[in-house]
C-alpha positions, 0 to 999 in steps of 0.5 A, spaced: 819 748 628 814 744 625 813 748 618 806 746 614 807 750 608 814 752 608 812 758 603 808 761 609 814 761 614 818 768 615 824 767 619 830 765 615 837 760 617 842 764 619 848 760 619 852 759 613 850 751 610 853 748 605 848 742 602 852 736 600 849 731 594 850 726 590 850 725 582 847 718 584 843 719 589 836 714 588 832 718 594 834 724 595 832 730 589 837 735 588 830 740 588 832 740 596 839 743 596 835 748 589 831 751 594 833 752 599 837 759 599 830 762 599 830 760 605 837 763 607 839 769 610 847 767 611 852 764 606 849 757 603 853 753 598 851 747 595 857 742 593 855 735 588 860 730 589 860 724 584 857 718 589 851 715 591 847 716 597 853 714 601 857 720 602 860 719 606 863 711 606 864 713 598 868 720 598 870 720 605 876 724 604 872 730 599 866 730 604 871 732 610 875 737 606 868 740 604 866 740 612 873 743 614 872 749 608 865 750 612 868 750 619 874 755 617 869 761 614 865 760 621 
């Protein structure tokens, strides 16, 4: 879905989400993971892992625990 002005759509997300981010993260702003329960209409947490833009390959088993947490609520 192609959105040009993201404030002018009317159909929000209905599947719970979780947001991961890092507090070291050199090109991905927080802001994202801040507004995004506007666009909501499910159960959405945002979770900040102490790492860098490498997630994954940092904090591999605190990332797979979050997945599972989320998995376990569906």
């Amino acid at each position: 879905m192609l959105i040009v002005d993201p404030r002018e759509t009317t159909r929000k997300i209905t599947t719970p989400t979780t947001h991961v981010s890092s507090t070291r993260d050199p090109f991905i702003a927080t802001k994202s993971a801040a507004l995004t329960p506007d666009y909501m209409a499910a159960p959405f947490t945002h979770e900040i892992l102490d790492a860098t833009h490498w997630i994954p390959e940092e904090r591999p088993a605190e990332l797979a625990a979050l997945i599972a947490a989320r998995a376990a609520t569906a």
